[in-house]
MDTraj code that builds the backbone (N, CA, C; nanometers):
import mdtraj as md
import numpy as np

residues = "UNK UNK UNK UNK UNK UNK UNK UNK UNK UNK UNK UNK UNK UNK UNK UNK UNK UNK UNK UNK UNK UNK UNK UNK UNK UNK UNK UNK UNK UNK UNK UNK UNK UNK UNK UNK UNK UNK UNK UNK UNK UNK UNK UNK UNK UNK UNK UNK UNK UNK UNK UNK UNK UNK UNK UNK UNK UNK UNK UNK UNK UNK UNK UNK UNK UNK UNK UNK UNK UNK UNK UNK UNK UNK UNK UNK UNK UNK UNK UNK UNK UNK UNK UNK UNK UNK UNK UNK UNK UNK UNK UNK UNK UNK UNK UNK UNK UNK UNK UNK UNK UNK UNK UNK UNK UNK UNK UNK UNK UNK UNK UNK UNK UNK UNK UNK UNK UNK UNK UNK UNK UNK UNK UNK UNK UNK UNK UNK UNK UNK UNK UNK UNK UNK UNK UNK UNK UNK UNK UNK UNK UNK UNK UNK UNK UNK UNK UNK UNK UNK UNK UNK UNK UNK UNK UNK UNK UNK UNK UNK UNK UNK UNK UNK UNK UNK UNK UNK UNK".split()
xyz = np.array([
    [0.1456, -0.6858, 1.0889],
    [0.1195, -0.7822, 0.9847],
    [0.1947, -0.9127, 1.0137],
    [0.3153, -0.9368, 1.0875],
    [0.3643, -1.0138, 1.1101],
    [0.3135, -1.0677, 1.1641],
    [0.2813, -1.0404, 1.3508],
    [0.1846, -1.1421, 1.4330],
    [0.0597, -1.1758, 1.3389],
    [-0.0071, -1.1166, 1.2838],
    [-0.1375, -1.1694, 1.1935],
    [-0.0995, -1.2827, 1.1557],
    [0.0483, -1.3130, 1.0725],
    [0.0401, -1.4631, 1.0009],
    [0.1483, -1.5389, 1.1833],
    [0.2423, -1.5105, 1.2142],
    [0.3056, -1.5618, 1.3112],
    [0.1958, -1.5858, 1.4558],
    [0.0834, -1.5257, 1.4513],
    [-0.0104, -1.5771, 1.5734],
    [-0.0679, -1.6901, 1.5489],
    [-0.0952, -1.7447, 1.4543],
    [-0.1624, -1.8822, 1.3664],
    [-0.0608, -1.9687, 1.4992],
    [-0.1473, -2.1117, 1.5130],
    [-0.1026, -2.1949, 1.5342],
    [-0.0037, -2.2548, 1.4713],
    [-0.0176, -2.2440, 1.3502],
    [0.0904, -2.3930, 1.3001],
    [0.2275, -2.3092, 1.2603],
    [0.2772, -2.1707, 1.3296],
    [0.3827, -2.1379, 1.3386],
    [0.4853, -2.1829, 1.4694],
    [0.5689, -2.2468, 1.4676],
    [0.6556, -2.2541, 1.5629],
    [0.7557, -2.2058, 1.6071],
    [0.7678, -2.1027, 1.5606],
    [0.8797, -1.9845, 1.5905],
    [0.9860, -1.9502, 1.5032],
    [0.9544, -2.0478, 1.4072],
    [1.0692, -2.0246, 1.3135],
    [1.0535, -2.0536, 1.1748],
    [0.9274, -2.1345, 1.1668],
    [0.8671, -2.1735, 1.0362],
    [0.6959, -2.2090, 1.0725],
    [0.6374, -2.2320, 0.9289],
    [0.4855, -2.2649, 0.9194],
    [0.5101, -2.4368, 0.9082],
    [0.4048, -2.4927, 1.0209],
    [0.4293, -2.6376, 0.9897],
    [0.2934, -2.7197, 0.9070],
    [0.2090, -2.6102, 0.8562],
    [0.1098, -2.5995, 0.7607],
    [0.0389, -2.4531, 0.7363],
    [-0.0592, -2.4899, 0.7097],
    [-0.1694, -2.3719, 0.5692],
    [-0.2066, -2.2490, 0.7248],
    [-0.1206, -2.1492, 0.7355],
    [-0.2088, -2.0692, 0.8451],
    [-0.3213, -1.9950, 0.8521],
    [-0.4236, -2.0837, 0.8431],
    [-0.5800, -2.0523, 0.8172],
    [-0.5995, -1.9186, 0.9012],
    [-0.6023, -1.9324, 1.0232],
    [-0.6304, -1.7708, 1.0910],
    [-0.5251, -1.6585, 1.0948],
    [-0.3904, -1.6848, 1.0096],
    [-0.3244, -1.6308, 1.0271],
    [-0.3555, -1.5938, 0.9059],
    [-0.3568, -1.6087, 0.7576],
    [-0.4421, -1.5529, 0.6474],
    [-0.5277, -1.4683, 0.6517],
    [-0.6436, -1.5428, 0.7233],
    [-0.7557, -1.4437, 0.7816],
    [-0.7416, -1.3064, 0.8685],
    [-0.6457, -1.3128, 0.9066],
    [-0.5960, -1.2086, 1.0044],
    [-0.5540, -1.1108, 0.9336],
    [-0.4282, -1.1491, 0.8279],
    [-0.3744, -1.0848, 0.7577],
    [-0.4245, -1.0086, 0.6830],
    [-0.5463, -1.0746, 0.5793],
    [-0.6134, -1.0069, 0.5176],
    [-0.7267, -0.9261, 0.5655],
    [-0.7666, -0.9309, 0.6636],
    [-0.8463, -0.8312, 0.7161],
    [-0.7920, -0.7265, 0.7804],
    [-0.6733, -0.7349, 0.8234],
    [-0.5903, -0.6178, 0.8679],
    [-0.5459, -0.5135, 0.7383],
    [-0.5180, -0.5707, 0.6201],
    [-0.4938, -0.5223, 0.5043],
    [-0.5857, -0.4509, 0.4454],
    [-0.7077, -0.5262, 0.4246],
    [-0.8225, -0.4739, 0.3670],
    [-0.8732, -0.3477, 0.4498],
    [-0.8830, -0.3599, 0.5921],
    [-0.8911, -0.1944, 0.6204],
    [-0.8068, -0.0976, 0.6409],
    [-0.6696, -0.1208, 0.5732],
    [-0.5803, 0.0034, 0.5499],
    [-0.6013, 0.0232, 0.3779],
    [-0.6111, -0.0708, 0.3347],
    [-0.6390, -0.0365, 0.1728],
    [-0.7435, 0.0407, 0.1401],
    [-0.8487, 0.0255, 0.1430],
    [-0.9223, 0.1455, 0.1223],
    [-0.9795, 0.2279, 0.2539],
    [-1.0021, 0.3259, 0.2006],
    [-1.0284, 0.3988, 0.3576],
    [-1.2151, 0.4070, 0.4063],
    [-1.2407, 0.4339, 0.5218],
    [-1.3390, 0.4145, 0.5866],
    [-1.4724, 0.4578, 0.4721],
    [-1.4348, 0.5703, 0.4173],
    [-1.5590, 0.6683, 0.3228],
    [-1.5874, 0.4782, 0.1841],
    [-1.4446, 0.4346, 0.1884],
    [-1.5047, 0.3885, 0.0478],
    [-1.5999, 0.2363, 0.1300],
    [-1.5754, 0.2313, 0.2784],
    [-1.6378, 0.1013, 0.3149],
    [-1.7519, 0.1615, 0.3109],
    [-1.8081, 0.3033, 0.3568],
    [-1.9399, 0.3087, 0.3999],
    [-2.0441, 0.3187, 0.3039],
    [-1.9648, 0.3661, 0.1798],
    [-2.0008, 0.4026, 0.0439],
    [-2.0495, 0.2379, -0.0287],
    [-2.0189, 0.2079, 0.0041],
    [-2.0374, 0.0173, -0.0225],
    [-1.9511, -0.0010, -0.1875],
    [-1.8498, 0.0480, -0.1964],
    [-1.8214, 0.1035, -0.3310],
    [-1.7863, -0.0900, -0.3735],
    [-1.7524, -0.1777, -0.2662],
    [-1.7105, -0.3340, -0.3678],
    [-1.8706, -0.3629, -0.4292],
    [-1.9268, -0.3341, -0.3594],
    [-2.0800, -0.3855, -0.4641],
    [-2.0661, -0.3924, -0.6190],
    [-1.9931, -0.2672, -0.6417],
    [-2.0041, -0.2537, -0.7893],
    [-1.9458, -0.3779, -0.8417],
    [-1.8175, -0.4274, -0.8092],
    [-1.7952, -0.5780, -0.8695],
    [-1.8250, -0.6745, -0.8086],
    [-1.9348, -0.7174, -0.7272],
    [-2.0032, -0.7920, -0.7286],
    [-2.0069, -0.8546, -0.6442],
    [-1.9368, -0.8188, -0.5546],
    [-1.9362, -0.8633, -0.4161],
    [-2.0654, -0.8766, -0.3265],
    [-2.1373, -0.9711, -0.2746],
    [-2.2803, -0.9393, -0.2003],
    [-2.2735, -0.9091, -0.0890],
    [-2.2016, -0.8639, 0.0092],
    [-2.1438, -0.8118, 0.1218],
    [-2.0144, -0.7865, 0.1781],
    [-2.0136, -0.7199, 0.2900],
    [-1.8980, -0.6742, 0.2958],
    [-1.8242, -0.8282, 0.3619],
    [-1.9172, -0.9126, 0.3884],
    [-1.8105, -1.0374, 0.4306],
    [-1.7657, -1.0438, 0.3190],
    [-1.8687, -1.0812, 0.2152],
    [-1.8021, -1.1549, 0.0708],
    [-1.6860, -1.0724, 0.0157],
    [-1.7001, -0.9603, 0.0482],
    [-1.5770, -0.8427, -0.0419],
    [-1.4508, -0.9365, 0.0691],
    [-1.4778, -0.9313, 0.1582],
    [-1.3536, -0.9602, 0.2394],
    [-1.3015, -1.1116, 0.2064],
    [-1.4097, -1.1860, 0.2330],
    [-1.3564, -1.3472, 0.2288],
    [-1.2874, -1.3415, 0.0323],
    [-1.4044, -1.3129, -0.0492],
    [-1.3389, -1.3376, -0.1867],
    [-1.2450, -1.2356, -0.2314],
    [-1.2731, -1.0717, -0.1747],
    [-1.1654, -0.9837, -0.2547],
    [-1.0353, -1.0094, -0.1261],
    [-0.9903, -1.0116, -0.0504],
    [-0.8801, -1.0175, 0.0145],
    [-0.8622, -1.2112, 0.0618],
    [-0.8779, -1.2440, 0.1227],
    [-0.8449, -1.3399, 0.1734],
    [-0.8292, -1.4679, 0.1375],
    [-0.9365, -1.4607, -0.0002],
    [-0.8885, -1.6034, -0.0641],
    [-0.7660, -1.5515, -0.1767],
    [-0.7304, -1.4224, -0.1493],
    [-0.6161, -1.3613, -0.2444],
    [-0.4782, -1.4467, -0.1444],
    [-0.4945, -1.4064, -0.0223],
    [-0.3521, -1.3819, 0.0329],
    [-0.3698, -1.6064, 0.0283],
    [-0.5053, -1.6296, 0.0427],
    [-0.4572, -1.7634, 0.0413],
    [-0.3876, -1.8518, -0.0571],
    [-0.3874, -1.8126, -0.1685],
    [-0.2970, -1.8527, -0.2813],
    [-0.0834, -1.8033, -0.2922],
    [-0.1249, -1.7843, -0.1774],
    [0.0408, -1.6659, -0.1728],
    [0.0959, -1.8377, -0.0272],
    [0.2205, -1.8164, -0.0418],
    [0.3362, -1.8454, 0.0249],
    [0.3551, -1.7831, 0.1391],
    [0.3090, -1.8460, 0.2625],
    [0.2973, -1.7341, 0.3830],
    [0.4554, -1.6798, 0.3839],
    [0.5388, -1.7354, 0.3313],
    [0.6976, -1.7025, 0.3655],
    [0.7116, -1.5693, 0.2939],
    [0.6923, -1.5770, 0.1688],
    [0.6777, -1.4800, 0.0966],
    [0.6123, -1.3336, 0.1183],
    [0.4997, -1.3626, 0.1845],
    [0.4575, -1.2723, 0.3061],
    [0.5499, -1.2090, 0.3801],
    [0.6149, -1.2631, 0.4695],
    [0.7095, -1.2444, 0.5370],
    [0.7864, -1.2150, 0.5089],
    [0.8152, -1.2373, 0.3760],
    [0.9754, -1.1756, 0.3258],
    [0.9245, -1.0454, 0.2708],
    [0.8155, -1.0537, 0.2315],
    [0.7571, -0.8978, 0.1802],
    [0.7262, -0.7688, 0.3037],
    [0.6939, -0.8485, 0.4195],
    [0.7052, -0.7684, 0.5289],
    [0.8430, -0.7220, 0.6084],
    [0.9427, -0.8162, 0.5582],
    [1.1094, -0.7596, 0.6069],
    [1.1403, -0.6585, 0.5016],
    [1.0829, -0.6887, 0.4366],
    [1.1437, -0.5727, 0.2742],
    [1.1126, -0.4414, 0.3293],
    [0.9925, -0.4224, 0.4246],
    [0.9261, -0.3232, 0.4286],
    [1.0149, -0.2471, 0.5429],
    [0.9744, -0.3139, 0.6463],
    [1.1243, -0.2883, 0.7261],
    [1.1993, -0.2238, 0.7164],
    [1.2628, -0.3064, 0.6346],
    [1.3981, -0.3145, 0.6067],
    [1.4343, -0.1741, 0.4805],
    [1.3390, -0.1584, 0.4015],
    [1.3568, -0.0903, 0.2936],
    [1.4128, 0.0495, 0.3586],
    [1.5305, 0.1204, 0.3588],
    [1.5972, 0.2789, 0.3477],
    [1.6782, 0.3094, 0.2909],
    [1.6554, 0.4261, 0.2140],
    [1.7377, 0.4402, 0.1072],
    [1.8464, 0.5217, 0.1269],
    [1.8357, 0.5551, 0.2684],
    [1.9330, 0.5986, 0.3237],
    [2.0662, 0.4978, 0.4093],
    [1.9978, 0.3934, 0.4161],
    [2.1130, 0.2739, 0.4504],
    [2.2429, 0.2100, 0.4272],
    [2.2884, 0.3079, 0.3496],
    [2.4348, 0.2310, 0.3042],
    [2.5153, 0.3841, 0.2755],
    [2.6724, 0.2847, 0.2973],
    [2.7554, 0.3677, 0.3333],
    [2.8248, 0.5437, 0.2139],
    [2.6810, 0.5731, 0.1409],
    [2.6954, 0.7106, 0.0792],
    [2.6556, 0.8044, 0.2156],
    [2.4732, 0.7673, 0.2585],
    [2.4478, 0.8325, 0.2887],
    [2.4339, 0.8178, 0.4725],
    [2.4872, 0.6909, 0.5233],
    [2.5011, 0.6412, 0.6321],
    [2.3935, 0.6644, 0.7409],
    [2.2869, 0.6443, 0.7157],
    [2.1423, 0.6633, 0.7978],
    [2.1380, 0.7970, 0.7729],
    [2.1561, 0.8566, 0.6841],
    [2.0868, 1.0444, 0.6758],
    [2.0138, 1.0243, 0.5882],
    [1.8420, 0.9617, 0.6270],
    [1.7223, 0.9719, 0.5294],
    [1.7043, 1.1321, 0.4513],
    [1.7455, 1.2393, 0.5115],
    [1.7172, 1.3934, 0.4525],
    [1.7862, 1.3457, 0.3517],
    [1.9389, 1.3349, 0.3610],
    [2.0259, 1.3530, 0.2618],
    [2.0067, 1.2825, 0.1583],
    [1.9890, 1.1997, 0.1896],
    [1.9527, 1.0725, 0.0900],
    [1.8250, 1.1216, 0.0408],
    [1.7289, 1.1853, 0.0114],
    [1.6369, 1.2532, 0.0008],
    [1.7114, 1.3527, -0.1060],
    [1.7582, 1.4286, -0.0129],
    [1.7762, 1.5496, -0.0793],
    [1.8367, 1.5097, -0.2351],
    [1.9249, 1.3975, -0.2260],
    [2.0407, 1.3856, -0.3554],
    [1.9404, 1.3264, -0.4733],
    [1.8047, 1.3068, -0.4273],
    [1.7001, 1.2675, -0.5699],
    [1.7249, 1.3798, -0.6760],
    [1.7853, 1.3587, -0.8378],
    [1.7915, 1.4710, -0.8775],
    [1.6622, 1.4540, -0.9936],
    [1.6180, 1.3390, -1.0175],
    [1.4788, 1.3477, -1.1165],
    [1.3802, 1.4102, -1.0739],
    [1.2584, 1.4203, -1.1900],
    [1.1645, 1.5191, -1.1893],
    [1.0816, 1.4159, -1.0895],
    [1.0225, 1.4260, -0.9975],
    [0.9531, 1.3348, -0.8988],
    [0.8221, 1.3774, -0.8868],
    [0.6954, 1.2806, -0.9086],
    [0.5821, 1.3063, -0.8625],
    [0.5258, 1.2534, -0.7977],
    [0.4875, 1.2614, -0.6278],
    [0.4504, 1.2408, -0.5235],
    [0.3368, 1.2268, -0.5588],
    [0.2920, 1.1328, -0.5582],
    [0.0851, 1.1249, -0.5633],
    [0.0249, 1.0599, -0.4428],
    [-0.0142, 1.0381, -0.3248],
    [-0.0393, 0.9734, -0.2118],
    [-0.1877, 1.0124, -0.2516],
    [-0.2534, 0.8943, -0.2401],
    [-0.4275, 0.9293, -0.2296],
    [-0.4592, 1.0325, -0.1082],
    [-0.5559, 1.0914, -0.1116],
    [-0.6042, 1.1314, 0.0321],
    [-0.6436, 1.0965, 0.1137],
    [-0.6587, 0.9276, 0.0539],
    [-0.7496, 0.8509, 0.1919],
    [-0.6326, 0.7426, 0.2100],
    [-0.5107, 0.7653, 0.2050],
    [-0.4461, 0.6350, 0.1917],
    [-0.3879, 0.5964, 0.3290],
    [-0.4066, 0.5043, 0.4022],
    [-0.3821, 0.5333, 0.5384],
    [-0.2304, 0.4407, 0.5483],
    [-0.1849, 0.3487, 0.4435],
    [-0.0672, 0.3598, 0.4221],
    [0.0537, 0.4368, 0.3893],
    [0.0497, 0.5050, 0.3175],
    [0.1506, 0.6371, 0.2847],
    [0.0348, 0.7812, 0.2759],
    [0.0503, 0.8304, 0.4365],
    [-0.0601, 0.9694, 0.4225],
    [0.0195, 1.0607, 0.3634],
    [-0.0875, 1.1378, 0.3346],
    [-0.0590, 1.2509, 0.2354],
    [0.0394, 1.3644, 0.2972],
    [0.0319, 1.3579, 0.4905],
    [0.1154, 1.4221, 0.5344],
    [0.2728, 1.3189, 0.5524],
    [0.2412, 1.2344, 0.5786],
    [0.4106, 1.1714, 0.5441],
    [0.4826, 1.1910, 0.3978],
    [0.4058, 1.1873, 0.2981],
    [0.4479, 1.2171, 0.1393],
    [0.4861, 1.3543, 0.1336],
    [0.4219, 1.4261, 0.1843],
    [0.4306, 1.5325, 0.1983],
    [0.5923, 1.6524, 0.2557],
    [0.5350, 1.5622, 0.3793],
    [0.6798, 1.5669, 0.4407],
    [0.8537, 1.5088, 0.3551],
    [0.7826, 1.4207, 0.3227],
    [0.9248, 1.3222, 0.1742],
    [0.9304, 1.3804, 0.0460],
    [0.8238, 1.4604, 0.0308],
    [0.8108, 1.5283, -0.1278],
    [0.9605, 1.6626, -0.0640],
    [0.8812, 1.7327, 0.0480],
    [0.9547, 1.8407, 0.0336],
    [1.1322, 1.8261, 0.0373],
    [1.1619, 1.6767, 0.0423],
    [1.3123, 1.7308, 0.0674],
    [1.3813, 1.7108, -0.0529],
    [1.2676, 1.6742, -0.1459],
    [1.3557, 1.6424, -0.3135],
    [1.3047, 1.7775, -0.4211],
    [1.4438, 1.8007, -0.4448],
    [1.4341, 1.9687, -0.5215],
    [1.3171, 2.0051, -0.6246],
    [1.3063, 1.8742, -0.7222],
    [1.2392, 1.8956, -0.8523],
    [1.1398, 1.8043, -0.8121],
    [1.0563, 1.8189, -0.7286],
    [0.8937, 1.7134, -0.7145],
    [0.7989, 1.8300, -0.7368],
    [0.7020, 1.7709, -0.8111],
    [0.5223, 1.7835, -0.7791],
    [0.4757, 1.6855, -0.6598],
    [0.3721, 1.7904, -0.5645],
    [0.3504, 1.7018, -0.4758],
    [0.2058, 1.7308, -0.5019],
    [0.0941, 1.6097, -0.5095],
    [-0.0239, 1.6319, -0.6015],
    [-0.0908, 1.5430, -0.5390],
    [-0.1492, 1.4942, -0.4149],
    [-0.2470, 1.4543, -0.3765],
    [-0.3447, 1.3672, -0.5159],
    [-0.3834, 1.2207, -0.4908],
    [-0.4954, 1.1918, -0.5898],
    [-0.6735, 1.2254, -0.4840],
    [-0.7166, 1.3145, -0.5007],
    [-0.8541, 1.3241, -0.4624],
    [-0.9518, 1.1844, -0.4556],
    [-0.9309, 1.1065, -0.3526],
    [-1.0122, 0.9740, -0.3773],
    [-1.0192, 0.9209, -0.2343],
    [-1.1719, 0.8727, -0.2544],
    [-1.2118, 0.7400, -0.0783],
    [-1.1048, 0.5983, -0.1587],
    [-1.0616, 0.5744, -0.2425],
    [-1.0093, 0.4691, -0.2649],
    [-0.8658, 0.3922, -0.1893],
    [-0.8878, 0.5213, -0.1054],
    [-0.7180, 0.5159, -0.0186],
    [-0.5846, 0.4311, -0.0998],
    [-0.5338, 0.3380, -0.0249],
    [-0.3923, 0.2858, -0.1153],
    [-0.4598, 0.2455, -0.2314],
    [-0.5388, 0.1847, -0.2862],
    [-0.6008, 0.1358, -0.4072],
    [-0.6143, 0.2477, -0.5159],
    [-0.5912, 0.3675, -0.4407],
    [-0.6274, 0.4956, -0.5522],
    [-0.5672, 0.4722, -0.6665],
    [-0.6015, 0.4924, -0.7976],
    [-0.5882, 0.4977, -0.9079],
    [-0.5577, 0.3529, -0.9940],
    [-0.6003, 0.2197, -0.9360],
    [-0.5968, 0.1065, -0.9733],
    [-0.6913, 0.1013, -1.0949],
    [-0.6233, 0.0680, -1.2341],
    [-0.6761, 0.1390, -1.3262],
    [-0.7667, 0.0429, -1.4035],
    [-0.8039, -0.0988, -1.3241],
    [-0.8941, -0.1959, -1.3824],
    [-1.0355, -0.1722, -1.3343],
    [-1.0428, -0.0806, -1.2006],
    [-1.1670, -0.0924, -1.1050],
    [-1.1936, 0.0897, -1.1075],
    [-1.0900, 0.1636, -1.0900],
    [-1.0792, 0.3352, -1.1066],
    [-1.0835, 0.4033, -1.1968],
    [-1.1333, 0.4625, -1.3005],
    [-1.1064, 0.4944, -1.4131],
    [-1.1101, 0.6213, -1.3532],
    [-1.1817, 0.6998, -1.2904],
    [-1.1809, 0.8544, -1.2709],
    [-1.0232, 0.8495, -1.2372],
    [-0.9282, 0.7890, -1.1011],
    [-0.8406, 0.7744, -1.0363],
    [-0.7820, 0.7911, -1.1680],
    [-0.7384, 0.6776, -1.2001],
    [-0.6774, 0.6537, -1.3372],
    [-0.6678, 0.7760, -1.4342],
    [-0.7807, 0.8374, -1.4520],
    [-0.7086, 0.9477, -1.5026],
    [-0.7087, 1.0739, -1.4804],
    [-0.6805, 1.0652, -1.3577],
    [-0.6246, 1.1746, -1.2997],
    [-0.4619, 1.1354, -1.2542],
    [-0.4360, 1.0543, -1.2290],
    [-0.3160, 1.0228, -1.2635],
    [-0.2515, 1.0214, -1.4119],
    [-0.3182, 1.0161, -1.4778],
    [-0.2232, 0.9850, -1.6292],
    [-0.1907, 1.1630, -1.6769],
    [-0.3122, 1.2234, -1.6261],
    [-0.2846, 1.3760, -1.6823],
    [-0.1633, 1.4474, -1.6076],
    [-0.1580, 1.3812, -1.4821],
    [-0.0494, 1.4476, -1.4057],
    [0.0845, 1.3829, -1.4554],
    [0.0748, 1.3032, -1.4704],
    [0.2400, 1.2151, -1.5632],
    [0.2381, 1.2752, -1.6598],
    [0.1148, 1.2836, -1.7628],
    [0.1587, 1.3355, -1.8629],
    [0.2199, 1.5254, -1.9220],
    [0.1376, 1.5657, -1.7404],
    [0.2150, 1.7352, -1.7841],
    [0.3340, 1.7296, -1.6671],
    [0.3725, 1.5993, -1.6493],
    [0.5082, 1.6064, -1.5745],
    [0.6366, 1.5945, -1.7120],
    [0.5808, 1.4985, -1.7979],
    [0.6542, 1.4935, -1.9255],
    [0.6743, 1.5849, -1.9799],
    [0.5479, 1.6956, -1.9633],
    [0.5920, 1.7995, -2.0680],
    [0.6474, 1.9149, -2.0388],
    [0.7075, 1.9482, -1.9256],
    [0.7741, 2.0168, -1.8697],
    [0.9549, 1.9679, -1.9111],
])
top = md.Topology()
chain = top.add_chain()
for i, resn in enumerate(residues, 1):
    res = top.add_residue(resn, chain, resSeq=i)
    for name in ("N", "CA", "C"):
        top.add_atom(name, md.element.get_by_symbol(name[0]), res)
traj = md.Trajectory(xyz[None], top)
């Protein structure tokens, strides 16, 4: 995701010296096919809001999105990512298990099944090292988008029933 906006021309190695038109474009098309997964492209599922092709889903649902954003901000959202372990500081001193393990809340792991950002076998693998998790798969082509509750309503509630008999335990 980085080279996507840092391959643009008007980066010079250290800053944007304007609007990185192909580096936007890049970005968001690299995004858009990890966000939902292959079943929901073939399924033509953006039609439903109104998209008239899969360019248009792309140019209007992703790309004129990321064009309103701060390419820096981008970037700082991509070091976060990085950068993000919660095993990093001096309790658990790079021991991701441990740091794992010491989760003592009730935890519910939900990874879509199509999510090709957090798969269901990496969650999977992270569910098992925290004592008190449900690890519950959401059944959906919606991949990372699963259960986005303006466009998903099935998603949506199938998530709310699982929070809600996580409460009642």
């Amino acid at each position: 995701m980085r080279f996507a906006l840092t391959g643009d021309p008007t980066w010079n190695g250290r800053e944007f010296e304007g609007i990185p038109d192909r580096g936007f474009r890049t970005f968001a098309r690299i995004y858009a096919s990890w966000a939902a997964s292959q079943a929901y492209y073939q399924q033509g599922l953006y039609y439903q809001f109104g998209y008239e092709s899969l360019e248009d889903y792309l140019w209007r649902g992703w790309e004129m999105n990321y064009r309103k954003r701060d390419p820096r901000n981008l970037m700082a959202m991509i070091d976060t990512w990085l950068r993000c372990d919660v095993s990093d500081n001096p309790m658990y001193q790079k021991d991701y298990t441990l740091a794992m393990q010491a989760i003592q809340a009730k935890t519910l792991v939900m990874p879509s099944t199509t999510d090709l950002y957090f798969t269901p076998e990496d969650c999977a693998r992270e569910a098992a090292m925290i004592s008190q998790v449900d690890y519950l798969p959401i059944p959906s082509i919606w991949g990372h988008r699963a259960g986005n509750p303006y466009q998903n309503p099935e998603d949506e509630q199938f998530i709310r029933q699982a929070v809600d008999q996580l409460l009642q335990t």
